[in-house]
C-alpha positions, 0 to 999 in steps of 0.5 A, spaced: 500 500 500 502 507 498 503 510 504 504 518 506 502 524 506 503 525 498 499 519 496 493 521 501 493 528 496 494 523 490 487 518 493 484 525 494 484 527 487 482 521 483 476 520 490 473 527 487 476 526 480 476 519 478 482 516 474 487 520 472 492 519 466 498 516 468 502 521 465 498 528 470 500 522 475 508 521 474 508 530 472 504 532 479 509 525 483 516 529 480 514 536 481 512 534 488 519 529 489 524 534 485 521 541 490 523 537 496 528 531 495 535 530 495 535 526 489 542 527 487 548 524 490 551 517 493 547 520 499 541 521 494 537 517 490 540 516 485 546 518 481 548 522 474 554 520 470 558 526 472 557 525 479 561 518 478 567 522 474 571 528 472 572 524 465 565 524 463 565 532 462 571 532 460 569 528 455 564 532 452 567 539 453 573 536 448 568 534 444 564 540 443 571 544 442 572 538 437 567 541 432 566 549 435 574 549 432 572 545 425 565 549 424 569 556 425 570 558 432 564 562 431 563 567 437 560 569 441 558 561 443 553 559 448 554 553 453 546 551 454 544 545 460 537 542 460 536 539 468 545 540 470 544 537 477 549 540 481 553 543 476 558 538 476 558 536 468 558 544 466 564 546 470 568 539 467 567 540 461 567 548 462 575 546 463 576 541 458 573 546 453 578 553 456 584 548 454 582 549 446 580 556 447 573 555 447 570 559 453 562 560 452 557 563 455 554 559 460 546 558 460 543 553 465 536 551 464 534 549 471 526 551 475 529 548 482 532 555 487 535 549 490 539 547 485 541 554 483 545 555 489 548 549 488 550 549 480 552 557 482 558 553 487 560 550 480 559 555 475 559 562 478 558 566 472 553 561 469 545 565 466 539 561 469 534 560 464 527 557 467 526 554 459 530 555 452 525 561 450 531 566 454 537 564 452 540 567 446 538 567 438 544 569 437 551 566 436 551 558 435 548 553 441 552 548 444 547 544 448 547 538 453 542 534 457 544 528 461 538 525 464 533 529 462 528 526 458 528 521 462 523 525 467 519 528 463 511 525 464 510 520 459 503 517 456 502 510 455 496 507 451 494 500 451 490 496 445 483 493 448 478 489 445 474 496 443 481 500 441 486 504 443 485 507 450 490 512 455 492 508 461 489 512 467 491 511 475 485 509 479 483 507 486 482 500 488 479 501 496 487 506 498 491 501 491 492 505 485 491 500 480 492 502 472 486 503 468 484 503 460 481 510 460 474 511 457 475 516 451 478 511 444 485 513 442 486 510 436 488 516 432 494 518 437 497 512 435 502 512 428 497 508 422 503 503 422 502 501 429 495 501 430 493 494 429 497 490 435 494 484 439 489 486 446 495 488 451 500 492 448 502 498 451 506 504 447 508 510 450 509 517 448 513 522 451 510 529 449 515 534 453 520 530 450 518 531 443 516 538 445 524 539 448 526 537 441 523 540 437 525 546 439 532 545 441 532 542 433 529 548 430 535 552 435 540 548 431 537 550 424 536 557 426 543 558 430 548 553 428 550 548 433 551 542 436 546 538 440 548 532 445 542 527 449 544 523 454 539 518 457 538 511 458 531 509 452 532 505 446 534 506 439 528 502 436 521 502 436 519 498 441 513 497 446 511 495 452 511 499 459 518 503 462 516 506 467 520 505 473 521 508 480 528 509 483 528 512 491 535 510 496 539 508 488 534 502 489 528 500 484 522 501 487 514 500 486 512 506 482 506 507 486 508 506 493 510 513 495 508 519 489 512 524 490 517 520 494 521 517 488 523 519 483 519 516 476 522 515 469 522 512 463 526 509 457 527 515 451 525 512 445 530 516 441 528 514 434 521 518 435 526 523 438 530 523 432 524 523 427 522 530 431 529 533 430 528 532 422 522 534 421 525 542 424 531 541 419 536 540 423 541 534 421 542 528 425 549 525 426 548 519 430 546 515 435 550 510 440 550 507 446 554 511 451 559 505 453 561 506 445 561 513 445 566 514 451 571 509 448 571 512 441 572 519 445 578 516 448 576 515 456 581 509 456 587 513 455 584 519 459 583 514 465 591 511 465 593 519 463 589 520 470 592 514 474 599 516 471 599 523 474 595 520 482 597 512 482 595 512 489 588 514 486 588 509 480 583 503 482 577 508 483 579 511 477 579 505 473 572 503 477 569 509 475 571 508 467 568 501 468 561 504 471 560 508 465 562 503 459 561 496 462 554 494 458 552 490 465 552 497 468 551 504 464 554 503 457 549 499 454 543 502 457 545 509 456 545 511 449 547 517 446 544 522 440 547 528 436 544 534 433 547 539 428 546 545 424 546 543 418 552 546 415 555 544 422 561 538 422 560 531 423 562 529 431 566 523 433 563 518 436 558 516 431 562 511 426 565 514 419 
């Protein structure tokens, strides 16, 4: 049974309201979990890549330097972080991209006050942005997102024997329960995809199409480069991800509303689909493990043990987290956007 004061307000709603979409559900559970919890950090909830190690960020500061210099050195040249943590990932690759003499203004995308406070630690001179909309048009765009989409509300659809229907939250006596809704949804569903066995759940991310969308059509506008981050799939596929995750371990998603913080897998071939339709260009979508590898993170680490050997055994512990396959390499994936006169990126194949 879901306890707490925040699943009581969740029993309260549906009580006066009747089910609610899974997707109003999981949007109401992170706005609550994220303007109250401590998520990040071994102490949190959960940990980000960059937290895990220094060679991440650097990593992508390289790369961006990499194709700011082939595009041009274009200036002025914004930095831009959707969802940045604790800062961590912008000051490393802040560090990685002086050394090549890229030095971007530097534009965090970030709602919570608290979080500020601690990315301003990191970034002293950073410019705050509650969305993209105020971040300058001019001058190329150098925009990371690293477990960003993940937390973005999500809808899910099941096939019934009468159709399409939304996946809706409601009650059994205090259990949540998943219900089909009662309004047909056949035509959110792509024609291709309609006729599916009795069962088959899909699930579509609207403020993830939303969020590329808009950053392609930054690309096609301003020129840049553009780098998500996030664990998904690079096929279509069905079937529900939704996942909780509070104390760094999975739990029921409907046990603590508001408590845990909830994700889903990004399908970033949908993703990819929405990008091209704003004209930006695609350069290519991997698995992180691979693209740390081709960007060089073995030869980073041993350089970092050579010059602090008494540290080597958790440098090296940290590069296998973040390219091992059984741990962060191969359930993490890695897209890439560019303007269209931009240079291809490494990382991505020939």
């Amino acid at each position: 049974m879901a306890d707490g004061a925040q699943a009581d307000i969740f029993r309260r709603l549906i009580h006066s309201t009747g089910p609610i979409s899974l997707m109003q559900f999981m949007g109401e559970s992170n706005a609550r979990y994220y303007s109250q919890a401590e998520a990040l950090g071994e102490h949190g909830d959960f940990i980000t890549a960059p937290e895990v190690s220094q060679m991440f960020g650097e990593l992508i500061g390289l790369w961006l330097a990499d194709l700011w210099i082939r595009a041009g050195r274009t200036e002025p040249v914004h930095y831009v972080e959707l969802g940045p943590g604790r800062g961590f990932l912008a000051r490393d690759a802040r560090r990685a991209m002086k050394r090549y003499g890229l030095e971007p203004r530097m534009h965090l995308v970030e709602a919570s006050v608290k979080l500020r406070d601690e990315q301003l630690v990191q970034v002293p001179d950073a410019f705050f942005h509650h969305d993209l909309s105020t971040v300058p048009v001019k001058g190329p765009m150098l925009l990371v997102a690293n477990e960003f989409l993940d937390a973005l509300p999500i809808r899910q659809l099941v096939m019934t024997g009468d159709g399409w229907r939304e996946v809706m939250v409601g009650l059994e006596g205090d259990e949540f329960v998943l219900v089909a809704g009662r309004q047909p949804m056949d035509v959110a569903v792509p024609e291709a995809r309609r006729q599916a066995p009795v069962g088959t759940v899909i699930e579509t991310c609207p403020g993830a199409a939303a969020t590329l969308f808009e950053v392609a059509g930054r690309l096609t506008g301003q020129g840049g480069v553009a780098l998500f981050i996030d664990y998904g799939y690079l096929a279509p596929r069905t079937g529900s991800t939704l996942q909780a995750i509070r104390g760094h371990q999975k739990v029921d998603p409907f046990a603590m509303p508001g408590e845990a913080d909830l994700t889903a897998h990004v399908d970033f071939d949908q993703m990819k689909q929405v990008a091209l339709s704003r004209g930006a260009r695609w350069m290519g979508s991997t698995t992180q493990g691979a693209w740390l590898t081709a960007l060089g993170i073995h030869h980073r680490a041993e350089s970092l043990a050579e010059f602090a050997p008494q540290h080597r055994e958790v440098l090296m512990r940290a590069r296998d987290r973040l390219v091992l396959p059984d741990q962060m390499g191969e359930l993490f994936k890695v897209m890439a956007l560019a303007g269209p006169t931009w240079p291809d990126g490494s990382g991505f194949g020939a």
